[in-house]
C-alpha beads as a LAMMPS data file, in Angstrom:
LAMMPS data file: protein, C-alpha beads

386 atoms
385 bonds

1 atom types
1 bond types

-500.0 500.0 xlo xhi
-500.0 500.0 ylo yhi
-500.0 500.0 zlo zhi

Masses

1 110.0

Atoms # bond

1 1 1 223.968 -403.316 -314.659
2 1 1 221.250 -405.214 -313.257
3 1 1 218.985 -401.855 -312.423
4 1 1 218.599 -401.326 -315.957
5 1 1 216.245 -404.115 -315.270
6 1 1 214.627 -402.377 -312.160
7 1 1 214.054 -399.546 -314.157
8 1 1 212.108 -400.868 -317.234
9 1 1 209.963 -403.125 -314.722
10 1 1 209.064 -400.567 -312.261
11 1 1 207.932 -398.139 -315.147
12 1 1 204.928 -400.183 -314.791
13 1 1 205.084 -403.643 -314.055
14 1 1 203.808 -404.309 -317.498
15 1 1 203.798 -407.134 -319.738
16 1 1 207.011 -406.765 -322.010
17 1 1 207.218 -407.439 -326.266
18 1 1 209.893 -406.629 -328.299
19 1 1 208.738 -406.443 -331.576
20 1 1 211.065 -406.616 -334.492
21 1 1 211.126 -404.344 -337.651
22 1 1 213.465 -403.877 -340.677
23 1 1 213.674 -402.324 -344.323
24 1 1 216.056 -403.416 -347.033
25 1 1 218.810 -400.722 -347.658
26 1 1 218.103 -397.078 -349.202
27 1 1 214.243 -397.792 -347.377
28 1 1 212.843 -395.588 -344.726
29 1 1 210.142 -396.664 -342.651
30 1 1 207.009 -394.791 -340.586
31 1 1 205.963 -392.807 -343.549
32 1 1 206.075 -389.476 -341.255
33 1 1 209.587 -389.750 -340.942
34 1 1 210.666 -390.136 -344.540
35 1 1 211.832 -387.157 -346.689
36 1 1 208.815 -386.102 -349.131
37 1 1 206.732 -388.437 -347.632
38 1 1 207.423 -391.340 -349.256
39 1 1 205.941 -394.927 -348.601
40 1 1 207.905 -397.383 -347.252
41 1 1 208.126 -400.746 -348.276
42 1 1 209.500 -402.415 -345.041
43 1 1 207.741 -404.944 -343.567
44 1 1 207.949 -405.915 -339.581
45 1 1 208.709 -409.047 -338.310
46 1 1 212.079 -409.307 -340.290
47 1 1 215.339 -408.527 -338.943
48 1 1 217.056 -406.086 -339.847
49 1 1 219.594 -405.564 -337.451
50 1 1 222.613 -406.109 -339.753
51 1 1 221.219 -402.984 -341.730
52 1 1 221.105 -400.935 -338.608
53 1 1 224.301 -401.694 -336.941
54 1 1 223.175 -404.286 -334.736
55 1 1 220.730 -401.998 -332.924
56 1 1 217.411 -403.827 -332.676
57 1 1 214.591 -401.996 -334.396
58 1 1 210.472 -401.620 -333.101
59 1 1 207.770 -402.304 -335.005
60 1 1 205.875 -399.157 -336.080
61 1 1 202.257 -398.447 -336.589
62 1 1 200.223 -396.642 -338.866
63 1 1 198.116 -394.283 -338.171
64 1 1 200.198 -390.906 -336.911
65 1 1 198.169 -388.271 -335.272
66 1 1 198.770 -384.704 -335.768
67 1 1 199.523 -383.204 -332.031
68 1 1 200.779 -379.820 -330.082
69 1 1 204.176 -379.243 -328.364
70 1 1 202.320 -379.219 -324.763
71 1 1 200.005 -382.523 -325.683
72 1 1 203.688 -384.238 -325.849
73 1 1 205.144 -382.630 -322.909
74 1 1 201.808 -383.594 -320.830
75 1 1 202.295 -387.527 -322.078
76 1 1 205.835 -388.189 -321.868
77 1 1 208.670 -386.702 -319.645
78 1 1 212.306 -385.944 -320.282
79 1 1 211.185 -384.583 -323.453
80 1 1 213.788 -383.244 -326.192
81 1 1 212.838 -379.672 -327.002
82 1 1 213.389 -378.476 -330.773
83 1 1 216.351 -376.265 -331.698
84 1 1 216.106 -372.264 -331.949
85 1 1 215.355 -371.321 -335.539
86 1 1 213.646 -374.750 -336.434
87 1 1 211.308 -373.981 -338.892
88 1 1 208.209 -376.399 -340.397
89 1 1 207.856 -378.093 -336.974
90 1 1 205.273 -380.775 -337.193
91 1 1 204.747 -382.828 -333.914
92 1 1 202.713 -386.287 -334.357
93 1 1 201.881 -389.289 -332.003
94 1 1 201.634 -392.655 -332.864
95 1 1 199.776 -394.278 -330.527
96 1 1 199.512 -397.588 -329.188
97 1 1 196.209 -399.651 -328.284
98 1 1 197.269 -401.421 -325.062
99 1 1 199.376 -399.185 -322.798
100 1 1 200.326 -402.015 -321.062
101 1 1 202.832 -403.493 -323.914
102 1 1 206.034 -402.591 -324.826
103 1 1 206.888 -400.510 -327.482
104 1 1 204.538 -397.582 -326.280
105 1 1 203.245 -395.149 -328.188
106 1 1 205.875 -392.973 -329.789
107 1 1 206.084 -389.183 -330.029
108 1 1 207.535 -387.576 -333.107
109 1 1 208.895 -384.401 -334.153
110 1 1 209.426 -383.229 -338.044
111 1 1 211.419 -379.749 -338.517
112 1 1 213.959 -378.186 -340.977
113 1 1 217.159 -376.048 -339.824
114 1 1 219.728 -374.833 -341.980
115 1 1 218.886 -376.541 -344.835
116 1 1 218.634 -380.234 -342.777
117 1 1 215.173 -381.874 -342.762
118 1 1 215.237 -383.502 -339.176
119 1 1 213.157 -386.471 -337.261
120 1 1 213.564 -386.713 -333.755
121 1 1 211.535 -389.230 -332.204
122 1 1 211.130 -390.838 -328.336
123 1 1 208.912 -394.131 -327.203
124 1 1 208.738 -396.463 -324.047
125 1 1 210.351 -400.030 -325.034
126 1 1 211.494 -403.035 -323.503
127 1 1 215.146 -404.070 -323.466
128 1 1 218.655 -402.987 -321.960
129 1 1 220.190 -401.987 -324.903
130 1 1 220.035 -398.911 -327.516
131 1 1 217.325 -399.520 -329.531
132 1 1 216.559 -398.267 -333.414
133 1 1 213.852 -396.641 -333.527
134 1 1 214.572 -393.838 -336.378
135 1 1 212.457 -395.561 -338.919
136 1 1 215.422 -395.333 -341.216
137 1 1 217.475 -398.136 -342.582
138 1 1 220.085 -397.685 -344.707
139 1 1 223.315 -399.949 -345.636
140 1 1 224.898 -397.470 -343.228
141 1 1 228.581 -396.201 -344.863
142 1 1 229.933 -395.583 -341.443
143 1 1 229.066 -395.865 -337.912
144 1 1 230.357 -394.443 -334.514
145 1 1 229.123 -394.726 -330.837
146 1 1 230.154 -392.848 -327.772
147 1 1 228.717 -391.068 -324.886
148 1 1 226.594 -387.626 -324.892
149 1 1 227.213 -384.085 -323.370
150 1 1 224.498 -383.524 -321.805
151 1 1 221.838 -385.915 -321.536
152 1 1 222.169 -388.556 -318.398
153 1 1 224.774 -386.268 -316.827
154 1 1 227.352 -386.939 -319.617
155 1 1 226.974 -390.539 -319.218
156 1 1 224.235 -391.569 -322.177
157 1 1 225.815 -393.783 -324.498
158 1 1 224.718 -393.081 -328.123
159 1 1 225.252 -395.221 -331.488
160 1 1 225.556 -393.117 -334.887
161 1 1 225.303 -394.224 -338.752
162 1 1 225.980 -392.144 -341.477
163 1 1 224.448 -393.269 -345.093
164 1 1 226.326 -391.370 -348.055
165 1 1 224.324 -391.731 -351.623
166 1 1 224.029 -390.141 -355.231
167 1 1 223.309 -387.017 -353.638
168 1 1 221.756 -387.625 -350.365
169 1 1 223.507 -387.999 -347.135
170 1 1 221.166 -389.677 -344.157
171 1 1 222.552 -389.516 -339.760
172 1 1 220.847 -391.195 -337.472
173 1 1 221.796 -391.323 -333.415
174 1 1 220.268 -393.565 -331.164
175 1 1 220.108 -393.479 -327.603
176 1 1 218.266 -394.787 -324.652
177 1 1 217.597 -393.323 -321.115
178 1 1 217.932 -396.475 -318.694
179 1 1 216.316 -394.783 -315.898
180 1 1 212.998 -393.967 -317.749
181 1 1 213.211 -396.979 -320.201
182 1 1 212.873 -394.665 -323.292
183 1 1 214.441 -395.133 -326.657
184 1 1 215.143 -391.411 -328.747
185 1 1 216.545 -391.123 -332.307
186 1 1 217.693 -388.215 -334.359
187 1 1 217.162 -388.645 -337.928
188 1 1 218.671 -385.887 -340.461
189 1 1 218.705 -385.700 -344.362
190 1 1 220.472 -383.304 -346.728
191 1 1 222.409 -383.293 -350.156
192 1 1 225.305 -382.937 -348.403
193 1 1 225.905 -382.929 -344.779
194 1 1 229.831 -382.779 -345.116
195 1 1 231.031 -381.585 -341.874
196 1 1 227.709 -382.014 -339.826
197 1 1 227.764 -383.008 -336.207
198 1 1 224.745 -385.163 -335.632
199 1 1 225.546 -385.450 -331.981
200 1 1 225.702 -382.241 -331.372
201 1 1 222.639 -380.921 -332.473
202 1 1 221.633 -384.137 -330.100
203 1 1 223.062 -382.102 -327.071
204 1 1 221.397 -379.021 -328.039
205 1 1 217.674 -380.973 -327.896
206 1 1 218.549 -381.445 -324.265
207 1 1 215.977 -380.104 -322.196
208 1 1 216.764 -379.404 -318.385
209 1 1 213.630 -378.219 -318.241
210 1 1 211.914 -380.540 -319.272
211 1 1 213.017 -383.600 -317.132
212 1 1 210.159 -384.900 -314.661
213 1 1 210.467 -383.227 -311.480
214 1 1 212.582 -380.353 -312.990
215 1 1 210.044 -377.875 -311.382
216 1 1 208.898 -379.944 -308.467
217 1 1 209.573 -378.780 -304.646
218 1 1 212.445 -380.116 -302.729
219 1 1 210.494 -381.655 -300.031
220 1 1 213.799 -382.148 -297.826
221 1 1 213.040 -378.396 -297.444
222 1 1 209.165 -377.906 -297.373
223 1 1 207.323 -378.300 -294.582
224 1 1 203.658 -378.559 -294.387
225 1 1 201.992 -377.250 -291.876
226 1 1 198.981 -379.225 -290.814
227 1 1 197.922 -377.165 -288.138
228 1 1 194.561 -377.492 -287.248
229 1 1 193.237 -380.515 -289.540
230 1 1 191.891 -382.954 -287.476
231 1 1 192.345 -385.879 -290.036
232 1 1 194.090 -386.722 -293.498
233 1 1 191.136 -385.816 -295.241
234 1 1 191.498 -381.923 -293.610
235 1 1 194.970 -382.383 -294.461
236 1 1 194.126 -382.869 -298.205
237 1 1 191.065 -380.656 -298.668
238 1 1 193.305 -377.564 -297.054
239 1 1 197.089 -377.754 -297.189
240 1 1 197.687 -379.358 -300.729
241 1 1 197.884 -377.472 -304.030
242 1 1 197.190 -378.374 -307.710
243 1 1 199.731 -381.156 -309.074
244 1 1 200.202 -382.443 -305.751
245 1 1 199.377 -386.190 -305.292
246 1 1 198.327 -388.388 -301.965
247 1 1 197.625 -391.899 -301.229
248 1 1 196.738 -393.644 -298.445
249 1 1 198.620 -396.914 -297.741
250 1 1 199.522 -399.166 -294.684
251 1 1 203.408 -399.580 -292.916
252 1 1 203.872 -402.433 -290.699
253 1 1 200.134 -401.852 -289.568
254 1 1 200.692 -398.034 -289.274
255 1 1 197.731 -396.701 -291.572
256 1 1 199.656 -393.465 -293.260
257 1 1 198.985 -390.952 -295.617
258 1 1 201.261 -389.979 -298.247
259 1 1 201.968 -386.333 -299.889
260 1 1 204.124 -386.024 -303.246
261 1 1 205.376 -383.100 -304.746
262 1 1 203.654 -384.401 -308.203
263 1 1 202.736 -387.900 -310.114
264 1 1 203.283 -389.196 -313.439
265 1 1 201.596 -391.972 -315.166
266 1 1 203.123 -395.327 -314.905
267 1 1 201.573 -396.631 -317.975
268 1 1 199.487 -399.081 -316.716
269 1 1 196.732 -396.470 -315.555
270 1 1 197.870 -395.351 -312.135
271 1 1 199.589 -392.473 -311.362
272 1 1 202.907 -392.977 -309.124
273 1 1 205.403 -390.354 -307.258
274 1 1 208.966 -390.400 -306.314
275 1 1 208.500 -388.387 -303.137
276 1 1 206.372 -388.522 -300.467
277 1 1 205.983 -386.301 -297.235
278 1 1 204.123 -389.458 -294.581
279 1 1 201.870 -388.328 -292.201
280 1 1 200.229 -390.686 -289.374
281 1 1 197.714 -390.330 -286.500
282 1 1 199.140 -389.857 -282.762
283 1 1 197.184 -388.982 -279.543
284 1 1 197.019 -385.350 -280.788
285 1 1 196.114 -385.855 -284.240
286 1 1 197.623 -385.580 -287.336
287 1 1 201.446 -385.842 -287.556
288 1 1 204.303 -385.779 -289.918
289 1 1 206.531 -388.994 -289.600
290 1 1 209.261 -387.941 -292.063
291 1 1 210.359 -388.059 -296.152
292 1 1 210.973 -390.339 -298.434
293 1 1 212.384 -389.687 -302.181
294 1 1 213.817 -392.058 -305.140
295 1 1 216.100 -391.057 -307.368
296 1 1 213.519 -390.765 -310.363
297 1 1 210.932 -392.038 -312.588
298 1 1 212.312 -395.571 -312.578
299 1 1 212.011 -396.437 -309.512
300 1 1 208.541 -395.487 -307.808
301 1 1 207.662 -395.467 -304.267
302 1 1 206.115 -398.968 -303.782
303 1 1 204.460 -401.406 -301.348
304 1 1 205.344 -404.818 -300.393
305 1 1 204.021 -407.211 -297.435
306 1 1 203.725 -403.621 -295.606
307 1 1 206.722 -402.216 -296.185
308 1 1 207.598 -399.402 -298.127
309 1 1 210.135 -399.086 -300.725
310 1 1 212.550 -396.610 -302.854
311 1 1 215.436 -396.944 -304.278
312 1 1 218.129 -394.962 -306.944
313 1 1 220.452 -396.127 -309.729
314 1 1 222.908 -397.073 -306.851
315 1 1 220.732 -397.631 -303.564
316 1 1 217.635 -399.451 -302.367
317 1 1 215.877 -398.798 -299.231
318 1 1 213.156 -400.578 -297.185
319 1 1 211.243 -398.708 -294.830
320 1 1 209.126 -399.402 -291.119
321 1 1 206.972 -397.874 -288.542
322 1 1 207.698 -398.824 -285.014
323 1 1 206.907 -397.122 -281.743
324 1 1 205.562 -394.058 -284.068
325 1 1 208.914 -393.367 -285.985
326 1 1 209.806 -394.136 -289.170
327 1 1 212.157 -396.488 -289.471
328 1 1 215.111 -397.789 -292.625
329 1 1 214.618 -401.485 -292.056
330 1 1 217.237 -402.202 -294.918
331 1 1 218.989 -399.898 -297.033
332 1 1 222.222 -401.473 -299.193
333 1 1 224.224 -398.844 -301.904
334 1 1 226.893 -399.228 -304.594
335 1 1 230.100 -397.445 -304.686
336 1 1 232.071 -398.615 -307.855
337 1 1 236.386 -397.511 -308.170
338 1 1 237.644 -396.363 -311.063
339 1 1 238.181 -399.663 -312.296
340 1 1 234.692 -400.185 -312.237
341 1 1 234.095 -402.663 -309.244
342 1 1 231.565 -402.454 -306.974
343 1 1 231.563 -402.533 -303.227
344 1 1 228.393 -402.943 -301.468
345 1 1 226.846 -401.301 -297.666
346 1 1 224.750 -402.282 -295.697
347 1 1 222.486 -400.262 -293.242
348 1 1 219.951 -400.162 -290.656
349 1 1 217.950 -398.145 -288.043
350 1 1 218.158 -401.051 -285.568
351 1 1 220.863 -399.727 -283.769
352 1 1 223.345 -401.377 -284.589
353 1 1 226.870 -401.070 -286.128
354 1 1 227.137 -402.774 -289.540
355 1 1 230.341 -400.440 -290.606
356 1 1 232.279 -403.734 -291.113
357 1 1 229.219 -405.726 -292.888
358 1 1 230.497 -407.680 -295.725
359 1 1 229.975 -406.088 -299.564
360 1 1 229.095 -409.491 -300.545
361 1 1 226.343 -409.934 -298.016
362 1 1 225.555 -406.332 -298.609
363 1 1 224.988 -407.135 -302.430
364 1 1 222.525 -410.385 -301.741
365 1 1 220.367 -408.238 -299.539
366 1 1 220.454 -405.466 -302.633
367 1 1 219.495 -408.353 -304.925
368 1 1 216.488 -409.167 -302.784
369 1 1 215.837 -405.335 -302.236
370 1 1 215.382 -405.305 -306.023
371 1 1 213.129 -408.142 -306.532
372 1 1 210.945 -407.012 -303.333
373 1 1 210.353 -404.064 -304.670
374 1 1 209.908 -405.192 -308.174
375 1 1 207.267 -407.630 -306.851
376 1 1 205.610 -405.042 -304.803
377 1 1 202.852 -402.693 -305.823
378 1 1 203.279 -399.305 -307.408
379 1 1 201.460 -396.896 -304.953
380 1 1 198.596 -395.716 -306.902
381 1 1 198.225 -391.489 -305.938
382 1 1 195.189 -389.503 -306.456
383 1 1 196.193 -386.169 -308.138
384 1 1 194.982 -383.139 -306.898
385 1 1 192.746 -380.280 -308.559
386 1 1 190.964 -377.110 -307.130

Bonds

1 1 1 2
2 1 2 3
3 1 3 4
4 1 4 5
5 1 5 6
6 1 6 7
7 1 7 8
8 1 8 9
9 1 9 10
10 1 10 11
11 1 11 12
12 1 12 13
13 1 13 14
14 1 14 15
15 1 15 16
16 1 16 17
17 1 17 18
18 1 18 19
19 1 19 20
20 1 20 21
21 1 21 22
22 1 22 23
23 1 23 24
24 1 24 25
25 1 25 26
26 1 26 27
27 1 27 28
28 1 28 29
29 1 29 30
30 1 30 31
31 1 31 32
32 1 32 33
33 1 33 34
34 1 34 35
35 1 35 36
36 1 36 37
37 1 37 38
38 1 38 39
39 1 39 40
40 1 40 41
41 1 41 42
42 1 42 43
43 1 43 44
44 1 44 45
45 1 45 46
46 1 46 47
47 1 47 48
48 1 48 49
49 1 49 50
50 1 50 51
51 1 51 52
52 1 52 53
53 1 53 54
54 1 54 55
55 1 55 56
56 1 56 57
57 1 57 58
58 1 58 59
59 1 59 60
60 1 60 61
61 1 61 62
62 1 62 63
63 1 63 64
64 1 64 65
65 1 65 66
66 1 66 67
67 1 67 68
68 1 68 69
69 1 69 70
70 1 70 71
71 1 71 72
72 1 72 73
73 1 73 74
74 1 74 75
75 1 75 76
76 1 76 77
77 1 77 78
78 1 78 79
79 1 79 80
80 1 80 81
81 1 81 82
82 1 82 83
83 1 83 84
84 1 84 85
85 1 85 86
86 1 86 87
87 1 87 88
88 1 88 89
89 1 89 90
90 1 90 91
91 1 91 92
92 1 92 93
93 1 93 94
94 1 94 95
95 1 95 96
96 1 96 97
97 1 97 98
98 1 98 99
99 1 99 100
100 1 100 101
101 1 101 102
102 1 102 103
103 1 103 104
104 1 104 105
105 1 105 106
106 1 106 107
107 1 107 108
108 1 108 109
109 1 109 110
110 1 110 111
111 1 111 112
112 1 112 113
113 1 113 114
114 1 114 115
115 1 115 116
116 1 116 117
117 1 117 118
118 1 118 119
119 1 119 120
120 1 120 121
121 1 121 122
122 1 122 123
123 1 123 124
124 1 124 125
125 1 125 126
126 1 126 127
127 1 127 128
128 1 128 129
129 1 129 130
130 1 130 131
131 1 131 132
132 1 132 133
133 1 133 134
134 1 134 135
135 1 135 136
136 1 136 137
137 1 137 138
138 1 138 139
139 1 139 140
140 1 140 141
141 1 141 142
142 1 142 143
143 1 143 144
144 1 144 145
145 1 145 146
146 1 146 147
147 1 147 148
148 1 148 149
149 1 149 150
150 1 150 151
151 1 151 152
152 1 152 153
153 1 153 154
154 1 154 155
155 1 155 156
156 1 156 157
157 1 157 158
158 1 158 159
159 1 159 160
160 1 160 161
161 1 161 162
162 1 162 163
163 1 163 164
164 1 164 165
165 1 165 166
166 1 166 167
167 1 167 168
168 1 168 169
169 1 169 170
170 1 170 171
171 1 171 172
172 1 172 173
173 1 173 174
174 1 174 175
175 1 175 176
176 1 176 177
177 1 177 178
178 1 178 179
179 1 179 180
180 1 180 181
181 1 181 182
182 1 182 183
183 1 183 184
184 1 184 185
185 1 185 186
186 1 186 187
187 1 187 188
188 1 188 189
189 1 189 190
190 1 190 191
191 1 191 192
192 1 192 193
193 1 193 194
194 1 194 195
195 1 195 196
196 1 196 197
197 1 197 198
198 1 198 199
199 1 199 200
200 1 200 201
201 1 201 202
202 1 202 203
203 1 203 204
204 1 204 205
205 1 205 206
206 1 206 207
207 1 207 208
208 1 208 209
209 1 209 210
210 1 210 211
211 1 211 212
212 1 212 213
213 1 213 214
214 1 214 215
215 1 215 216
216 1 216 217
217 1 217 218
218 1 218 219
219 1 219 220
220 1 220 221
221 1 221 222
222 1 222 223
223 1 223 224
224 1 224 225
225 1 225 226
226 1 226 227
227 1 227 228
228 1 228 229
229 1 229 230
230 1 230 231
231 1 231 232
232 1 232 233
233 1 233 234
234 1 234 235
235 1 235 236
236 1 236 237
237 1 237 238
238 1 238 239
239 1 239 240
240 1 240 241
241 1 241 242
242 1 242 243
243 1 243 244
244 1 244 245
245 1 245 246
246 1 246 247
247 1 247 248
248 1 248 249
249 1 249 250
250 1 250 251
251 1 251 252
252 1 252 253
253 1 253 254
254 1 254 255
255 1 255 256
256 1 256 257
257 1 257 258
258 1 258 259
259 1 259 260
260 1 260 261
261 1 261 262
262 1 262 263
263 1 263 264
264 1 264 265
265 1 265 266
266 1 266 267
267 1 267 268
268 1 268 269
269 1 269 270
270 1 270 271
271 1 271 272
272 1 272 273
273 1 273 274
274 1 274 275
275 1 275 276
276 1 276 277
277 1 277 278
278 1 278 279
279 1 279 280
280 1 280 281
281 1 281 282
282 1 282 283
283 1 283 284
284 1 284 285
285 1 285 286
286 1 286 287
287 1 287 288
288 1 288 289
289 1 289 290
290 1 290 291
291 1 291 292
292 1 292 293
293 1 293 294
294 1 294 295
295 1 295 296
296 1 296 297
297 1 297 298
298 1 298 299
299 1 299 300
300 1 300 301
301 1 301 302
302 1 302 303
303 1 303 304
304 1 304 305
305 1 305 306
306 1 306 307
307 1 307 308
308 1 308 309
309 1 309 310
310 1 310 311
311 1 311 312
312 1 312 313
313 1 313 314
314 1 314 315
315 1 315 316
316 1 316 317
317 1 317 318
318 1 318 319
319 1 319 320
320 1 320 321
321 1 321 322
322 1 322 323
323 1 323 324
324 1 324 325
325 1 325 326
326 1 326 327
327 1 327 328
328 1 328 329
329 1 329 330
330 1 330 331
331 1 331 332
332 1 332 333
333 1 333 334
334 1 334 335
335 1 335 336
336 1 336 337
337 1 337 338
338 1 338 339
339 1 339 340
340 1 340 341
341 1 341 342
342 1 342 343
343 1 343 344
344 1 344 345
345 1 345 346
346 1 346 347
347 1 347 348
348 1 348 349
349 1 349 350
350 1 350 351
351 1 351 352
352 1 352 353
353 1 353 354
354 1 354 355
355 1 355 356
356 1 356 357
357 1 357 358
358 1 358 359
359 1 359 360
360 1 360 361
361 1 361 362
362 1 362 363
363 1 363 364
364 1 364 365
365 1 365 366
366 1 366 367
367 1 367 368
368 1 368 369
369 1 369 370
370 1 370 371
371 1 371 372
372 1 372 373
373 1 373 374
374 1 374 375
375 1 375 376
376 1 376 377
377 1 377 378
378 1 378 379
379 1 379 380
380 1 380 381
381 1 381 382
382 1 382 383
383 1 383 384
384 1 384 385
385 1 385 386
């Protein structure tokens, strides 16, 4: 679907490189992923995507750095979580020199459960597909792809191998978030894993909790009360809380300051929100114009010739201020039948009646919704600490 694209370019608007990697069979690669340790002898640039099942691989760097549990929930979101009874966990981070290229740096998890040595593994990379980024490649023995439980609603597609040897049995799952742009894996090894369900000890790494704005306020019901502040400055000095971010930013020559819930870093050195509470001056002060949300990480609240800009998996929408209101200028969504096809609608705050607007109109002003927005710039938020 062409958001997949919106979502990888918006999670920075970064300068992409797919880098390929591959192993000859019975190899593992990424040293801190392979059982006792053991060196690989892989070397990137070849393909290897026959080995792997046609999922393209990333090239891998040396060296890993020992880190906590919280430094990896602090860099990346939607973070799996490690199963109860894990034992031997060992989190590591292999981290990148330019932030600003795809692959990112990867985060990396090492624990044992039930007699299964595990690697489950997560990085930023470029690309619409599932990508392999286990580290492990094997002349697979069987292979299997389907969708998951829980992660992406019960919508995240997921590829599976299975390697069967003299006395070692390797699964791997792959998977990739398109909203986020992130690529997991799920490595396991045992003598014998006869009867073992990869997938779902996949579901059970799901962490609710751990999805970026899991804990953040609904700001369709928070108000903020500005009485008394005389300015935005007021406004941010004695109404806003730790984690909260704001920005100041022009609409259609309206200058405006913006209030999120909480910011994330859009790995290119800013820090961008998906909700905003906008605030402009009147004759009295201070006042609140209205809300604005996207649906998540992918798709950050942006600026473009003025105008300001969210959007969803299935909606874009381009905002205005006129006559002290703020205003949708354009807003187009998807609804898709069960047959999968896709009828577009328009909308507007111009008054008028666009009930019978044409879905193919509909999805050329989408299309230019999309590149508007992907053109535009990410608005850059100050984060706030007391």
């Amino acid at each position: 679907m062409k958001k997949k694209y919106l979502g990888l370019v918006l999670a920075g608007i970064m300068t992409l490189s797919l880098v390929a990697c591959s192993g000859a069979g019975g190899q593992a690669a990424g040293g801190a992923s392979t059982q006792a340790g053991a060196e690989s002898s892989t070397e990137a640039g070849t393909d290897n995507s026959a080995d792997a099942g046609d999922v393209p691989t990333t090239g891998l760097a040396n060296p890993w750095t020992d880190i906590t549990e919280e430094d990896a929930d602090a860099r990346f979101p939607n973070l799996f979580k490690i199963p109860e009874g894990a034992e031997n966990v060992r989190w590591s981070m292999n981290e990148v020199a330019d932030n600003t290229v795809l692959p990112g740096t990867m985060i990396q998890a090492d624990f044992e459960l039930d007699g299964v040595s595990y690697t489950a593994r997560m990085q930023p990379v470029a690309g619409e597909d599932i990508v392999d980024i286990s580290g492990m490649y094997y002349d697979w023995t069987v292979s299997d792809e389907g969708t998951l439980s829980n992660w992406g609603g019960g919508k995240m597609a997921y590829k599976s191998y299975r390697y069967v040897g003299d006395g070692e049995y390797i699964d791997v799952c792959n998977w990739f978030d398109i909203e986020t742009g992130y690529a997991y894996s799920l490595s396991a090894q045992a003598a014998d894993l006869d009867g073992f369900d990869i997938i779902a000890m996949v579901d059970q790494m799901y962490a609710p909790e751990k999805q970026f704005g899991a804990n953040a306020p609904d700001y369709s019901a928070i108000e903020i009360d500005i009485t008394g502040c005389d300015t935005f400055t007021q406004i941010v000095d004695q109404k806003l809380t730790d984690g909260m971010g704001y920005a100041n930013v022009t609409i259609t020559g309206t200058d405006v300051l913006l209030v999120s819930s909480g910011c994330y870093d859009n790995l290119d050195g800013n820090m961008a929100a998906i909700d905003s509470v906008i605030f402009a001056y009147g004759d009295n002060g201070p006042y609140e114009l209205g809300k604005v949300s996207s649906d998540g990480t992918a798709y950050p609240i942006t600026v473009k010739d003025g105008y300001l800009y969210t959007g969803g998996h299935h909606w874009m929408c381009k905002y205005a201020i006129a006559d002290g209101k703020l205003m949708v200028m354009e807003e187009v969504s998807e609804l898709y039948d069960e047959n999968g096809n896709a009828t577009y609608y328009y909308n507007s705050d111009d008054g008028g009646d666009y009930s019978n607007f044409d879905s193919a109109e509909a999805e050329k002003i989408f299309d230019e919704l999309i590149q508007e927005m992907v053109s535009g710039e990410i608005v850059n938020y100050s984060v706030v600490s007391k």
